[in-house]
N, C-alpha and C positions, 0 to 999 in steps of 0.2 A: 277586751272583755265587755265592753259597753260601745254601743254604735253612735257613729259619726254622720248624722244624718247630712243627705247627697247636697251640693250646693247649688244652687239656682243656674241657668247659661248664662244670666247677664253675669254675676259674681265671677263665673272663669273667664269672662272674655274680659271684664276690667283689671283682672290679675293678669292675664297675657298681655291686657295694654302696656301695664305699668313695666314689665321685665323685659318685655319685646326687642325699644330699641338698644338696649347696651346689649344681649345677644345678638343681634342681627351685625351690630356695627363690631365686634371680635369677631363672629363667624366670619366676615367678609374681608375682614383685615388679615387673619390665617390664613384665607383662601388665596390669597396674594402676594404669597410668602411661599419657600423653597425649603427653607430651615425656622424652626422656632425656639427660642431658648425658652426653657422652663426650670426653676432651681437651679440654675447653673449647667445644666445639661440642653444640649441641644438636638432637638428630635425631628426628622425629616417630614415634609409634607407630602406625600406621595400621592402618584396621580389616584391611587383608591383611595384615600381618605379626601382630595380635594373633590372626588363626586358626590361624597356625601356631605360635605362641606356647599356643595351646589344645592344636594336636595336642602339643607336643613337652610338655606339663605333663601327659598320657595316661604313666602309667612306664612301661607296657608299648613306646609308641612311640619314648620315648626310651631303652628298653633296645636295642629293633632299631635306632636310629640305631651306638650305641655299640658294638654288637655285628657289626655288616654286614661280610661277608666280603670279600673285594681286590675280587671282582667286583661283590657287591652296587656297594660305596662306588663303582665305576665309574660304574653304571647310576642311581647316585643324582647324580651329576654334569651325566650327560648330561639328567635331570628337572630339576634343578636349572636349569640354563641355560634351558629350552623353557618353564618356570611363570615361572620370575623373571630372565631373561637380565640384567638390569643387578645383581646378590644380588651377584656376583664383583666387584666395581669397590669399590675400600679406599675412597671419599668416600661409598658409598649407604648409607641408616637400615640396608637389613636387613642388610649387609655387620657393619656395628659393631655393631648389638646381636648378630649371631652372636659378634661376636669378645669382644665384652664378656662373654657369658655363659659359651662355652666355651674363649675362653683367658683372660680375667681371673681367671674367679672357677670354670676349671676345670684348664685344664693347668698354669698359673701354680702351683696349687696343689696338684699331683700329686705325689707320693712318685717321684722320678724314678728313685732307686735302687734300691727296693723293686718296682718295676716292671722293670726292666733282671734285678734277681737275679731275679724269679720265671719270666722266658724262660729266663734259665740259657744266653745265650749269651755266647761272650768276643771271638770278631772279626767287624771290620765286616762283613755280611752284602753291602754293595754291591763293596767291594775286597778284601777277607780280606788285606789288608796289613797293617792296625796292629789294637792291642786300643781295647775302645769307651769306656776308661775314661780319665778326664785326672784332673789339681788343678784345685782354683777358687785364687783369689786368697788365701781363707782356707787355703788346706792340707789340703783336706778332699778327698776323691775325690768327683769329679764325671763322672757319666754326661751322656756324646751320647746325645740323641734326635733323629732328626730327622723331620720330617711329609712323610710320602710324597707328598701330597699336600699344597701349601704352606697352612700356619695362614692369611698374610695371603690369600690369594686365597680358601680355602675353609675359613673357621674354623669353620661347623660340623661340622667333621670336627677340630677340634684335636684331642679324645680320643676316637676311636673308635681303639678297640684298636688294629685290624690297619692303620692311619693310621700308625702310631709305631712307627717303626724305629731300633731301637739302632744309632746309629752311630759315625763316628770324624769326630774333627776338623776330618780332611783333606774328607772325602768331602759334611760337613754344613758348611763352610766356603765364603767366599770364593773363588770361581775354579771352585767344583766345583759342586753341586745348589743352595748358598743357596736362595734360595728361586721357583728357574724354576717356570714351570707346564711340571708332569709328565703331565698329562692333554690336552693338545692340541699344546704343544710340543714334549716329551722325552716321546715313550709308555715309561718307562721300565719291567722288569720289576718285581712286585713280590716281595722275596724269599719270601714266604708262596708263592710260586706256582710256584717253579723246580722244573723236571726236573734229572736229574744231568746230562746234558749239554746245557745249554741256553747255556750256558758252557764250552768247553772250550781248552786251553792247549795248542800241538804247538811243533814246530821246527822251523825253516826251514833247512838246511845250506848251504853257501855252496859245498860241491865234490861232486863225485855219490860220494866212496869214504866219507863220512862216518859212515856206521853199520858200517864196519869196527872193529872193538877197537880202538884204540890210542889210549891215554894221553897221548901229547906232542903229539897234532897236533891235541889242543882248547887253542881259546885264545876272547876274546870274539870275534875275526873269523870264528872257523868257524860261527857260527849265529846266527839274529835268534830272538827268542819272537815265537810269532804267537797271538795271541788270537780266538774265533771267538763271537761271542753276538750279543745285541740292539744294535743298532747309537746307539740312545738313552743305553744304556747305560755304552759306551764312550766316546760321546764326553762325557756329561754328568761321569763320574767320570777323563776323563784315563788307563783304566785301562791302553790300547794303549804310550802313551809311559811311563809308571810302573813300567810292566814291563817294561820294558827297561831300567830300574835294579838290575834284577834274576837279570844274566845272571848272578853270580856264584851263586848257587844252581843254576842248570842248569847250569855248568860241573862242581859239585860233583858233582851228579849222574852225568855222561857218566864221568870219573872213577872213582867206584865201579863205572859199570857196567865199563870196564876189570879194577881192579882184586878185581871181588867177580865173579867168574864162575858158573856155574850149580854145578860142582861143590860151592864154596865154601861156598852156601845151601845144597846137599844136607846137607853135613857137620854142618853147623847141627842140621838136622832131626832127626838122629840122636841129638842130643843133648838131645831132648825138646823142642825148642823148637818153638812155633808158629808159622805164615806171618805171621801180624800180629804177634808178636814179635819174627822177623826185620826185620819191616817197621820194624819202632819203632826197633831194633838199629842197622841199616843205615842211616835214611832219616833217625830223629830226627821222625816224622811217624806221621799219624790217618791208616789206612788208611780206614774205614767213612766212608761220604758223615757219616752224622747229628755223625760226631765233627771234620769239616772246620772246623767254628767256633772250636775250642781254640787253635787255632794259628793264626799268622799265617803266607801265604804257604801252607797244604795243600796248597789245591784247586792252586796251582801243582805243589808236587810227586809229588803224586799222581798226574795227568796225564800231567808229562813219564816217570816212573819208570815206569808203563806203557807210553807209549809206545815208550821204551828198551828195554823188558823186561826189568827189574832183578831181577823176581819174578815 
């Protein structure tokens, strides 16, 4: 719901540094192999999986795995299906030995919070509700990630960069995305990919004098929040009903605009201040799209405060 802006080449090629050699050295340890046990079960190497075991031990091939942009990693899905249609099923060889090499002995073992700061975002990119960061059980802070495209179904995609979205709890939990397929069932957006209004937040008013001023005639029954985006999207993250937990923010909002009139904000101006430090002033919120990730809830106020015409 709020965009991931793209990350620099030097930034992926030193994330492919860092993951490189413990996939290269399984990949090539596999490929040298006849049988593999995985969970107690043991899965054959056959000569089709050991030639893609050849391309994927090529760096160069497994940099473009790990490097593939929302759309490539698309188009590598729909190959994926059409060369090996049974690869996606959690009981096939080539299924586990993907998962054994790039989530065992790849994202198992990724620096998850070194990754999370080097985006440099702070709220879920799917809700912009909550921040993406929890405790573990030790007390330590622990980063959501969650796989855009699910590990179990497509684990060779566990660490391809733009696969891995910082998330939150709620959105990468039970009840919400767990681990559906987002590629044929939820075509869900990916946040790497969003316009600024690909998503947008208005107000439904409940009487037609509604956008008159006046302070005492909002209450939660004068208005619903109406949410407009990918329809995948809403309903995989819950984000239509969640937000309507939320009318106490848009109340705030109708309010100021009462009480903070245009004059008001003039006054402001006069006294050196900025339109985006009025904004901050007033609103307690990230005017600019790229700064909507700081805050939980922005991309809500942003939207309705516009729409309003607060500023």
């Amino acid at each position: 719901m709020i965009k991931i802006q793209y990350p620099t080449q030097q930034t992926l090629d030193t994330y492919f540094d860092e993951i490189k050699i413990e996939l290269l050295k399984k990949i090539r340890y596999i490929k040298s192999q006849k049988n593999i046990s995985i969970d107690k079960k043991k899965f054959r190497v056959t000569s089709k999986i050991k030639k893609i075991l050849v391309w994927l031990e090529d760096e160069n091939n497994l940099k473009k795995l790990i490097q593939f942009k929302p759309n490539e990693l698309a188009s590598l899905i729909e190959n994926v299906y059409k060369k090996f249609p049974k690869s996606h099923y959690k009981k096939e060889s080539l299924n586990r030995i993907f998962y054994r090499i790039f989530v065992d002995y790849g994202y198992d073992n990724l620096d998850k919070l070194k990754f999370i700061q080097n985006i440099n975002l702070g709220s879920c990119p799917y809700c912009n509700r909550n921040y993406i960061f929890n405790i573990n059980k030790k007390g330590s802070i622990k980063p959501e990630i969650d796989h855009f495209y699910p590990k179990s179904i497509y684990p060779y995609l566990a660490v391809s960069y733009f696969n891995l979205i910082p998330s939150c709890p709620t959105c990468n939990g039970f009840g919400a995305k767990e681990g559906k397929d987002t590629f044929y069932t939820y075509p869900i957006s990916n946040p790497y990919e969003l316009n600024e209004n690909d998503f947008k937040f208005s107000i439904s008013p409940e009487s037609i004098d509604f956008f008159n001023v006046e302070s005492k005639k909002y209450d939660f029954n004068s208005f619903e929040i109406e949410l407009y985006g990918n329809k995948a999207n809403l309903e995989i993250f819950k984000l239509e009903e969640l937000y309507k937990q939320h009318k106490d923010i848009v109340l705030e909002l109708l309010i100021k605009k009462a009480y903070y009139p245009k004059s008001y904000i003039e006054e402001l101006k006069k006294f050196g201040f900025t339109e985006d430090e009025i904004y901050r002033y007033l609103l307690c919120n990230y005017k600019k799209n790229e700064d909507l990730h700081k805050r939980p809830l922005s991309k809500l106020i942003k939207d309705i405060s516009e729409e309003l015409g607060i500023l």
